[in-house]
C-alpha positions as CSV (number, residue, x, y, z in Angstrom):
1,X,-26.2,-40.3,22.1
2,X,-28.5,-42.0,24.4
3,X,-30.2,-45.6,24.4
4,X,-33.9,-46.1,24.9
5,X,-35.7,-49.4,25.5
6,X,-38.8,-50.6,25.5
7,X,-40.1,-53.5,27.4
8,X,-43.3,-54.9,28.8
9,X,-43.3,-55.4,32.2
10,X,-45.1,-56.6,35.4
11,X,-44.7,-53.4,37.6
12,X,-43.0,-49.8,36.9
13,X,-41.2,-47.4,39.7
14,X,-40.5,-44.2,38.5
15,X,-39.1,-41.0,40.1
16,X,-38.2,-37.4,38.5
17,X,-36.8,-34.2,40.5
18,X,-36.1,-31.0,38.8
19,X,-33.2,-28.7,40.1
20,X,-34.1,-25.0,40.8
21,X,-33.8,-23.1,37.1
22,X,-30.9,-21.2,35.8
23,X,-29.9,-18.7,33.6
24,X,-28.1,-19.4,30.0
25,X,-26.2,-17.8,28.3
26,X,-28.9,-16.9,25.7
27,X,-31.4,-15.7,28.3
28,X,-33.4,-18.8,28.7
29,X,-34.8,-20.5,31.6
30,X,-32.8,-23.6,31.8
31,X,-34.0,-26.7,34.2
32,X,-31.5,-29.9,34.8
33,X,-33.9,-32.7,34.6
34,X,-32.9,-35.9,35.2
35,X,-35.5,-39.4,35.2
36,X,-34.7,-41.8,36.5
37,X,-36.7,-45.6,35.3
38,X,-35.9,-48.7,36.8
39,X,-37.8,-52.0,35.8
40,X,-36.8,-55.1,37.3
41,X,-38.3,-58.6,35.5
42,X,-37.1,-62.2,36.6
43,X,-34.7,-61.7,33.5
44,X,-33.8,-57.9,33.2
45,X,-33.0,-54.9,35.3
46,X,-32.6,-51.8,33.8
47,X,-32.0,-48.2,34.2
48,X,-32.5,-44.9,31.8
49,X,-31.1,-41.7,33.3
50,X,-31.8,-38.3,30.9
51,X,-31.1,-35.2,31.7
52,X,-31.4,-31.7,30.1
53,X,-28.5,-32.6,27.8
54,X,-29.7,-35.3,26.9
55,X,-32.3,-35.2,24.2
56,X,-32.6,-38.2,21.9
57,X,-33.4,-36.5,18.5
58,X,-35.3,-38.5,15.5
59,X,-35.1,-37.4,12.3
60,X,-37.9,-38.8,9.6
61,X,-37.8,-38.0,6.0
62,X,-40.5,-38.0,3.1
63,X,-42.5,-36.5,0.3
64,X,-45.2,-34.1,0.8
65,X,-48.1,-36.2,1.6
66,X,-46.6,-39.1,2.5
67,X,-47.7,-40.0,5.6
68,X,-45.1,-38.2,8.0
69,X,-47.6,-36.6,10.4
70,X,-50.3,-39.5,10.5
71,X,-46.8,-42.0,11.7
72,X,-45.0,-39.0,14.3
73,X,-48.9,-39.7,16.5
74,X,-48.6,-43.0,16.4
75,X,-45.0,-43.0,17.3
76,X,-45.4,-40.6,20.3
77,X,-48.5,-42.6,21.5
78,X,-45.8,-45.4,21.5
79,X,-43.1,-43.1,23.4
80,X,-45.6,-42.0,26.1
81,X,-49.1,-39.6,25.9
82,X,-51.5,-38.5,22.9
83,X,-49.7,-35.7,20.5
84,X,-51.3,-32.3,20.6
85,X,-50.5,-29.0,19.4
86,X,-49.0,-26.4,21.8
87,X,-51.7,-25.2,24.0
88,X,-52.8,-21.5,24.0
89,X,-50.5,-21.0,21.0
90,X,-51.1,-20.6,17.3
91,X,-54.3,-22.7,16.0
92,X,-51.9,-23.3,12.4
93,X,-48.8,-24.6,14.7
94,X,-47.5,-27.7,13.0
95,X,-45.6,-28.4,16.2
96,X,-47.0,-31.6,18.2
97,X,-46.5,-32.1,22.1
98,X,-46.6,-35.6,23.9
99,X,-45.5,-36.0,27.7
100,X,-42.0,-37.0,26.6
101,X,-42.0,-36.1,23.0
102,X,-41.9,-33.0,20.8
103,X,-42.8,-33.3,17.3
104,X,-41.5,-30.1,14.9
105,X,-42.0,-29.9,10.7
106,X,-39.4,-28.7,9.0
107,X,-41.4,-26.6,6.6
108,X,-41.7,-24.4,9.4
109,X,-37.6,-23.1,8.1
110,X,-38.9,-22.2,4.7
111,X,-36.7,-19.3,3.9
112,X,-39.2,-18.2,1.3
113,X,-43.4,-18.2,1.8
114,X,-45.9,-19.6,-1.1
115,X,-45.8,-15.6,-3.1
116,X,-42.0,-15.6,-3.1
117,X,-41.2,-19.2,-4.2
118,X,-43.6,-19.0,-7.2
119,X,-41.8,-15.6,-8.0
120,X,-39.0,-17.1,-7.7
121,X,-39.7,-20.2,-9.9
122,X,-38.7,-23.1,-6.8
123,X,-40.5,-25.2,-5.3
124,X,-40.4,-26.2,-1.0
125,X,-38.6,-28.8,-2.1
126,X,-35.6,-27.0,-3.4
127,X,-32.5,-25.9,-0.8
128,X,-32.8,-22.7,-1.9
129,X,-36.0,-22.3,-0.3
130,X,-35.3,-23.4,3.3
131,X,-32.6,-21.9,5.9
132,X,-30.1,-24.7,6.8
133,X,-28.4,-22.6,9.1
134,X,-31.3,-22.0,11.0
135,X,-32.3,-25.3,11.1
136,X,-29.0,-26.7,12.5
137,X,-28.7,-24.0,15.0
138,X,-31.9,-24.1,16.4
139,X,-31.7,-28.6,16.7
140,X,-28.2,-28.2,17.6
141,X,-29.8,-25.8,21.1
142,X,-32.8,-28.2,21.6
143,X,-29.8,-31.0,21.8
144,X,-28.2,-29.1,24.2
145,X,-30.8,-28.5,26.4
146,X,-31.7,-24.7,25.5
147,X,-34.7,-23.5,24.2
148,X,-35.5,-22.0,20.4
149,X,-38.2,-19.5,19.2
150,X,-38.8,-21.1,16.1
151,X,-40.4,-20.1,13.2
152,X,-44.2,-21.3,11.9
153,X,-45.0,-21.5,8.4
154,X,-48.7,-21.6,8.0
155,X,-49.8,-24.5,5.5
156,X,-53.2,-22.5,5.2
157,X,-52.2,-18.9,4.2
158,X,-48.7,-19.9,2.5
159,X,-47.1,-17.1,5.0
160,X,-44.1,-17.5,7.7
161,X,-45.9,-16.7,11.1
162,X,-44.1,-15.1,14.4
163,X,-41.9,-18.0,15.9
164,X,-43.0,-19.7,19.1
165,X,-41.1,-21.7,22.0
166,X,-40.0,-24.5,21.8
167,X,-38.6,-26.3,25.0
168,X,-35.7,-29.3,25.0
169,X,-37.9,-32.5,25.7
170,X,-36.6,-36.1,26.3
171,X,-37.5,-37.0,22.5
172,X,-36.9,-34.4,19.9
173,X,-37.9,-35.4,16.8
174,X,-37.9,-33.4,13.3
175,X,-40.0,-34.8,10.4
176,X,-40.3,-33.1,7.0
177,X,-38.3,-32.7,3.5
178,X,-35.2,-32.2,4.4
179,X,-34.0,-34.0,8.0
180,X,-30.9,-35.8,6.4
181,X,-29.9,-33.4,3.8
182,X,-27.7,-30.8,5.2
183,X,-24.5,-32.8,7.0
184,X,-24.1,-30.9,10.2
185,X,-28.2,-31.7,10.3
186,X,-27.8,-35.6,10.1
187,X,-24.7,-35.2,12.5
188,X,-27.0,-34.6,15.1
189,X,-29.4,-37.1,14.6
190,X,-29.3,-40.3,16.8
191,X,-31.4,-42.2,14.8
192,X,-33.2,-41.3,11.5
193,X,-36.0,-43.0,9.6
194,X,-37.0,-42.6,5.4
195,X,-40.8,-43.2,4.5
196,X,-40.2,-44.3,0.7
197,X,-44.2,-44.1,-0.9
198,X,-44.0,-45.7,-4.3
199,X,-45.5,-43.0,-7.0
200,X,-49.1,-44.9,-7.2
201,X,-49.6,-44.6,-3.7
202,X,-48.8,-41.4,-2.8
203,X,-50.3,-39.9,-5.6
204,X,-53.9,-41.2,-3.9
205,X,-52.7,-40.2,-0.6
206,X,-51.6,-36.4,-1.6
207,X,-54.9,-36.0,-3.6
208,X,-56.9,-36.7,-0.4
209,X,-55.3,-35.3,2.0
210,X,-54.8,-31.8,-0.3
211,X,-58.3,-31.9,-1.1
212,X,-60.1,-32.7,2.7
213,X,-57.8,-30.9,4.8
214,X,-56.4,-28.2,3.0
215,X,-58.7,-27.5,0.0
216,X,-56.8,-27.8,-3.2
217,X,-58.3,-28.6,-6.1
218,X,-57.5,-31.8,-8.2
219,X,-55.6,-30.2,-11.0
220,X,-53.7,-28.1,-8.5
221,X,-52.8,-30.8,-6.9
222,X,-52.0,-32.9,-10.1
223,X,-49.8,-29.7,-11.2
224,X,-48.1,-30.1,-8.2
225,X,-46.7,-33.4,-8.7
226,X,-45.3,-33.1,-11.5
227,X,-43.8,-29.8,-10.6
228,X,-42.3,-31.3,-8.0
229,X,-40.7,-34.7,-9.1
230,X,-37.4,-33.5,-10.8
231,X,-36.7,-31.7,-7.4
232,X,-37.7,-34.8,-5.4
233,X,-35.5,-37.0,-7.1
234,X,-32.9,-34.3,-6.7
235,X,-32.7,-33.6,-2.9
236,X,-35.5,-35.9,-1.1
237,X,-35.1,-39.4,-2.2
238,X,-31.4,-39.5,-2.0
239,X,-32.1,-39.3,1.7
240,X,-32.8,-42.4,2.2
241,X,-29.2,-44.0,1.6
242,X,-28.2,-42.3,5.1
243,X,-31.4,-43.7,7.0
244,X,-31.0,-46.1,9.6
245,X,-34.3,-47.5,8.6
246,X,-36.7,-47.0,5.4
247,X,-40.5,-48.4,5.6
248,X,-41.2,-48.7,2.2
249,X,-44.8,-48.6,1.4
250,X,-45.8,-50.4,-2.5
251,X,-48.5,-51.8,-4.2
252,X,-49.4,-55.3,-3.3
253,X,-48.4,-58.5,-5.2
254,X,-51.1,-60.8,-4.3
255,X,-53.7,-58.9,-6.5
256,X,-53.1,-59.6,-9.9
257,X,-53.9,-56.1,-12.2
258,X,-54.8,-54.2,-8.9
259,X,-55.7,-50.7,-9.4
260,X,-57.9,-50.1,-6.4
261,X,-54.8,-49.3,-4.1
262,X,-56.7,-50.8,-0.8
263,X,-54.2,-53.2,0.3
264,X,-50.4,-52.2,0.4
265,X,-47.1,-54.5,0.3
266,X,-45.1,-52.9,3.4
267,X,-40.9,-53.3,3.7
268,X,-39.3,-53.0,6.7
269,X,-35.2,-52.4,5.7
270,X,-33.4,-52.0,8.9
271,X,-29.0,-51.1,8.4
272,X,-26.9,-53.0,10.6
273,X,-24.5,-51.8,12.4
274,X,-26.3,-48.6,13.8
275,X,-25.1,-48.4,17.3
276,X,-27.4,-48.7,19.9
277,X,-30.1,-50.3,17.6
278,X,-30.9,-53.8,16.8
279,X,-33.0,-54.8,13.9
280,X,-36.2,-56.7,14.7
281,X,-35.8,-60.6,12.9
282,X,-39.1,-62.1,11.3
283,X,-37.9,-65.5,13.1
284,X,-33.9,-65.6,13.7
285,X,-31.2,-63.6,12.9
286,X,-29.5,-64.3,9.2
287,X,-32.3,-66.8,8.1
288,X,-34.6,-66.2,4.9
289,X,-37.6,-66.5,5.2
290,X,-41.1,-67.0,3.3
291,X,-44.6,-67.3,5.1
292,X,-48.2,-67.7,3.4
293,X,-50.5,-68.5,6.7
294,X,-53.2,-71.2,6.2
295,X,-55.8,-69.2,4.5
296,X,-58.4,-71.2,6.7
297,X,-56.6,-70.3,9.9
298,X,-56.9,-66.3,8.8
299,X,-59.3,-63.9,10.2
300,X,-58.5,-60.8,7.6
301,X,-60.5,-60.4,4.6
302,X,-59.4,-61.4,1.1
303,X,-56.6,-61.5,-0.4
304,X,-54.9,-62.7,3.1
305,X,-51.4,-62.3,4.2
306,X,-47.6,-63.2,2.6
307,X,-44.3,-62.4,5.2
308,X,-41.3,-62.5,4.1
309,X,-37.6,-61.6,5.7
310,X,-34.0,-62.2,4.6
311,X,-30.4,-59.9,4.3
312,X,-29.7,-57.9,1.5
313,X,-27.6,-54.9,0.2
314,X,-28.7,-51.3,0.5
315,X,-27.2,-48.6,-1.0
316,X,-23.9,-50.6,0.0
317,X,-25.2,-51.1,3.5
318,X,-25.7,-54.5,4.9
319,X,-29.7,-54.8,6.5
């Protein structure tokens, strides 16, 4: 487990060295890195030391077409560098590369390509489909510090490509279907995240992504959905009780009869309790709280803003 911490500060000093590499046990190169970060503030000094063993790995769980790709950018932009797919490797890579972060989609353990799940009557969605084994092996290495060919499955020809490398970076972090659904999985996940879409929303979404970027029609796509649903409610949503945080994204409340979808109602449900996280307070810690801003003081557009923050219960969780 390791802590990260972000802070804005007056001036940085950095340093990194890199011991001469070694040999593993599985053949792999293997460098001992450590970095070394110490800002200094009138208030706070602090230190973050990492080293090859010490990968922070971020699971983030969701639907198909749900937005998982569109938030890992912006969160690497936040961890350090723009995302980008492996350079010189395959142009269908779903893998993503940042100066500290590395960004791999679980689809790419399908057990079973596009031909052989429709022969075999399951959708991506179902275990059966995806190797587990593979999965946990292959995180549990990156974890360690030891590099993984892993698999690609190609999102444009519905095929399982040749594997490529994938090196141990500071921030690992898996995104697709299935982070939190296999145990020995989760076990190695330091912190884990559930994008919950509500069914209106990512019905809009899925159509246009399916049909820009990957060329689907609209009654594939429609087909799809409802395919899909009894396996989502089977094996993805459940997922969400073992997140450490869910973003809920729902229709919004301050349009009476709104069936445009343009503006959203966003929750933010953070567990308490999660070791080396503390949830982010609207105002103060344990108050309740409802905010309508001044609609004269606003600068947005119609229909303005509503905030709201207070404790509940979650799936028996306190956040």
């Amino acid at each position: 487990m390791a802590v990260c911490t972000v802070y804005t500060v007056q001036s940085l000093n950095s340093t990194c060295s890199i011991s001469k590499p070694t040999k593993t046990h599985l053949g792999f190169n293997q460098k001992q890195l450590v970095f070394f970060k110490k800002t200094t503030t009138r208030r706070t000094t602090t230190e973050i030391t990492c080293s090859a063993g010490d990968t922070v790995v971020i699971g983030l769980a969701a639907d198909s077409g749900c937005g998982k790709s569109t938030f890992m950018r912006r969160l690497t932009s936040v961890f350090g560098g723009a995302a980008e797919p492996p350079k010189g490797g395959n142009p269908d890579s779903n893998t993503l590369i940042s100066d500290t972060t590395t960004v791999i989609c679980l689809d790419d353990y399908h057990s079973l390509d596009r031909t052989g799940r429709k022969e075999k009557g399951v959708t991506a969605l179902d275990p059966r489909a995806n190797n587990f084994d593979l999965m946990y092996e292959q995180v549990k290495a990156i974890k360690s510090g030891v590099a993984v060919e892993k698999p690609i499955y190609n999102h444009v020809t519905g095929l399982i490509d040749p594997p490529e490398l994938i090196k141990p970076p500071k921030i690992f972090v898996i995104e697709g279907l299935h982070p939190m659904y296999d145990a020995r999985v989760r076990e190695l996940l330091d912190f884990s995240i559930y994008l919950d879409i509500s069914n209106e929303v990512k019905f809009a979404w899925k159509i246009q992504r399916d049909m820009a970027e990957r060329g689907h029609s609209l009654e594939s796509i429609k087909a799809s959905i409802e395919a899909r649903k009894p396996d989502f409610d089977a094996y993805i949503d459940p997922q969400k009780q073992y997140a450490d945080a869910v973003i809920e994204v729902l229709p919004t409340q301050l349009i009476p009869d709104d069936n445009e979808g343009k503006v959203l109602r966003v929750r933010l449900i953070m567990k308490e309790g999660v070791k080396y996280f503390n949830p982010v307070y609207l105002f103060d810690e344990g108050s309740t709280i409802s905010w309508i801003p001044c609609g004269r003081k606003l600068t947005c557009s119609y229909p303005g803003i509503k905030f709201s923050y207070g404790p509940e219960t979650y799936f028996g969780h306190e956040v």
